[in-house]
ZAVEX-934068 format. One record per residue (C-alpha): x, z, y. Coordinates in steps of 0.001 Angstrom, whole numbers, plus 500000, padded with zeros to 6 digits. Layout:
XZY ...
This chain:
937679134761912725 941153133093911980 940941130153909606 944283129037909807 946022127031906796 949025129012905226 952463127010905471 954507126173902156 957244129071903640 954361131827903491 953507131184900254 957197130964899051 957393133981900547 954931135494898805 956192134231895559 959147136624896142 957064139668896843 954521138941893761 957871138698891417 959709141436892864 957021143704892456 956222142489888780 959473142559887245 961629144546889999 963248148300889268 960409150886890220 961948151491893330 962538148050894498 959038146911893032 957075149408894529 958884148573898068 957756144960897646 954370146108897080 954210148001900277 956084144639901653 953074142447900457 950524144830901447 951458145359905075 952517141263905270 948929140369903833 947497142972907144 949211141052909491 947842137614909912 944623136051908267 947308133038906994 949779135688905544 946540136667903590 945419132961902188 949227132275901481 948996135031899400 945889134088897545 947281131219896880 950554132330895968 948598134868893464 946942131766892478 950299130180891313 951416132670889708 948582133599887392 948407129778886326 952203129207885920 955122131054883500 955797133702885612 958631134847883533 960933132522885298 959851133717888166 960007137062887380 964056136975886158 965252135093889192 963152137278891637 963706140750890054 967181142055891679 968629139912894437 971101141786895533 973034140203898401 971679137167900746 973267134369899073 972095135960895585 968600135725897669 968953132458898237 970151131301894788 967040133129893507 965082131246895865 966935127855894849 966544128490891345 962641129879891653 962002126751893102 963923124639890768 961745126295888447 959008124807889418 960786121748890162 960199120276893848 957846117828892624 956173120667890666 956445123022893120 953786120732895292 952229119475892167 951118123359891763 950245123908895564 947704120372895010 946177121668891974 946281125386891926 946909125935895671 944802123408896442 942178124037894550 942236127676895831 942381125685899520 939050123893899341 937325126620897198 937633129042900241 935081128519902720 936071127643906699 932622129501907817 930274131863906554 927052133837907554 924514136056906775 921277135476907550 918237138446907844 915249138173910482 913320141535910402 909790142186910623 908357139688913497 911428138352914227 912129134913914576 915772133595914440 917829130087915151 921385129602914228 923336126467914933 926110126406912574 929641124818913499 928568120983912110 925530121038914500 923077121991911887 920219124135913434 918521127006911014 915606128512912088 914797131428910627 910864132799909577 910494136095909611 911855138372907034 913602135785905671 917383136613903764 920467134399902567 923638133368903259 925644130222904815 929247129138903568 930540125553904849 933492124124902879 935867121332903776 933803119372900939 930221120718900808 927712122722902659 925845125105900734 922810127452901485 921981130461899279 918040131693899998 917128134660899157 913570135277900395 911782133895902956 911652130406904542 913901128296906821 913605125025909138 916788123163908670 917536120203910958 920539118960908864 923495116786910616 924594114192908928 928042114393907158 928333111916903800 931447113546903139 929768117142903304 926817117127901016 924142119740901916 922373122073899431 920154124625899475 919565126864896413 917106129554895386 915970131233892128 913679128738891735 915797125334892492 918203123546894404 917629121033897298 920235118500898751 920539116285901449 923108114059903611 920972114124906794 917121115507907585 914891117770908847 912841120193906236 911862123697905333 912895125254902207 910938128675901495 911585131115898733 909380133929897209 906405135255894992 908008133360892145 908233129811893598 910179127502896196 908574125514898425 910014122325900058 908612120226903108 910147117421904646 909500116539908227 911705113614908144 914194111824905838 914937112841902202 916040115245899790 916260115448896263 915063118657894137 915780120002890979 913558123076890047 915800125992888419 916786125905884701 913813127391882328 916669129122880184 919121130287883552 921707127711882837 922849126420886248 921433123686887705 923283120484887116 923203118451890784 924513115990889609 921719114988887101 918617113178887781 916431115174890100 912290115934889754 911606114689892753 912860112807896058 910758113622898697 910144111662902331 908991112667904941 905306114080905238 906017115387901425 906001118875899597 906323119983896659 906749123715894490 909177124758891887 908573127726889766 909569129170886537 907882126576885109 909516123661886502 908391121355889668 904671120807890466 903419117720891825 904128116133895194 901409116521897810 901389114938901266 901398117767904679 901016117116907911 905267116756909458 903468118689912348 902907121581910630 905784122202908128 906997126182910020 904272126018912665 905680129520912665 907942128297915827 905089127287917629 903191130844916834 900921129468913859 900765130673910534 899395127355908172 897811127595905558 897085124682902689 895040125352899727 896937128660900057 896511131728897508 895372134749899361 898015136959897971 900630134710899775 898429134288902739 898411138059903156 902021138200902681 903156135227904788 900933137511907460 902864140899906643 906447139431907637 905149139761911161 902605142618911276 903218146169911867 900214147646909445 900454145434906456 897216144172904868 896580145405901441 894826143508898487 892346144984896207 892497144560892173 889227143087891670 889396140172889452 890763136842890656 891043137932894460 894528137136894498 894077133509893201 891161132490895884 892722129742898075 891927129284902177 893057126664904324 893680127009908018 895838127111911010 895855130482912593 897703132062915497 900203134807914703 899549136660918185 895553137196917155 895559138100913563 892377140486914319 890625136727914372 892335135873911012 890419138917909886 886891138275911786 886937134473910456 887997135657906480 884591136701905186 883092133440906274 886005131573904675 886057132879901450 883675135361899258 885498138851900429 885297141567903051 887534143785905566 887460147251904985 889076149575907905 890687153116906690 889943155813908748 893926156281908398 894069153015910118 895059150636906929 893387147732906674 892234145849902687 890816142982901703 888279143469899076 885816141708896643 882518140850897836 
């Protein structure tokens, strides 16, 4: 995909076309439209010149712009309306504008973007154009969009390894419903889900602020809960950040290595950290407070039939098989 930067003569140009089809006669106006619209198709700059141009003209007196632009009628009348569009502006305004409209337009677009979505099982690693390496968890969703002055993550379910390259000039953030997380340089997993984000840092730091309790946005640039090193997690709900707890670097997404790891872990996310890879999902029953029992454990994702076998002896349940082949956990 083109990223290339638009030239001051593109977005004069489309100056013209935006006035003449404004302020134009019908027939002349609705010609520049077609103008813009096939000039826009041609090249990916053409396109940004006209965003910004758009830009520019929204946030200026386009009346001005609008008189000398309407009706040129030979090509020194052209011209003149060219001169006196840009005198307009003024030269010195004329940039002014491109620095603080047009350039503000310039660094809010990004210069790379991707989605992310593993499927069921599937394992994923992306190295992005800075040399950051994601590695995706299964079932995992989001999105990636580097700017010229930031690097930003959005999460939407699931959980990801990032080994972050440094770039001072580039913050790094990762955000979720539940919080943000930023960083200048590290390695750490951010997961997102059943109500809560989960942050582990395998080495360096990053700073976390849990998610607004009223949906405001979260202000980065205030004091954060935590600052975590390495060999540190901690959760963020609805509720605001937990405490920090120490984990074992060596097992923060074991998931690469074929392990599922599990620390003081609810069983309702245990069982649904297992269904992102299985096939035949395992169900939970209703009883009373079998969701909130908590296992700990490293297990291997290619034998979850001994995930099963070890369960009962683990915690106070049993494994019921469906003749229809479904498996559920119940009460014991």
């Amino acid at each position: 995909m083109s990223h290339a930067t638009p030239s001051r003569r593109m977005v004069e140009h489309a100056l013209l076309l935006i006035g003449r089809s404004h302020k134009a006669r019908p027939d002349i106006a609705l010609d520049a439209q077609a103008q813009l619209q096939h000039w826009r198709s041609i090249d990916e700059a053409h396109a940004q010149a006209f965003a910004a141009a758009q830009h520019l003209w929204d946030s200026t007196d386009g009346a001005a712009l609008q008189s000398d632009l309407a009706l040129p009628r030979s090509h020194a009348e052209r011209q003149a309306g060219r001169r006196r569009m840009i005198a307009t502006l003024g030269i010195g305004g004329f940039a002014a504008a491109l620095a603080v409209g047009g350039g503000r337009w310039y660094r809010a677009q990004p210069v790379f973007q991707l989605a992310l979505a593993s499927g069921q099982g599937q394992l994923q690693e992306h190295t992005l154009p800075d040399g950051t390496v994601l590695n995706l968890a299964a079932r995992t969703s989001g999105s990636v969009a580097l700017y010229r002055d930031r690097r930003e993550i959005r999460l939407n379910a699931g959980e990801i390894l990032l080994q972050v390259r440094p770039d001072p000039d580039r913050p790094f953030t990762v955000a979720t419903d539940w919080g943000r997380v930023r960083v200048l340089g590290t390695t750490f997993s951010v997961s997102a889900g059943r109500g809560h984000m989960r942050v582990a840092v395998v080495e360096g730091r990053v700073a976390v602020w849990p998610a607004q309790a009223d949906g405001r946005p979260i202000e980065i640039g205030a004091e954060p809960a935590a600052v975590l090193g390495a060999g540190s997690t901690i959760e963020t709900d609805a509720r605001g950040a937990g405490p920090q707890r120490s984990v074992d670097a060596g097992q923060i997404a074991a998931w690469r290595q074929g392990w599922l790891v599990f620390d003081n872990t609810r069983l309702d996310e245990a069982l649904a950290r297992w269904n992102d890879y299985l096939r035949q999902p395992l169900r939970l029953g209703s009883a009373p407070g079998l969701a909130a029992l908590r296992l700990s454990g490293s297990f291997p994702l290619r034998n979850p039939q001994a995930f099963l076998r070890g369960l009962p002896d683990m915690l106070p349940v049993r494994v019921v098989h469906a003749s229809n082949g479904d498996i559920s956990i119940e009460a014991r």
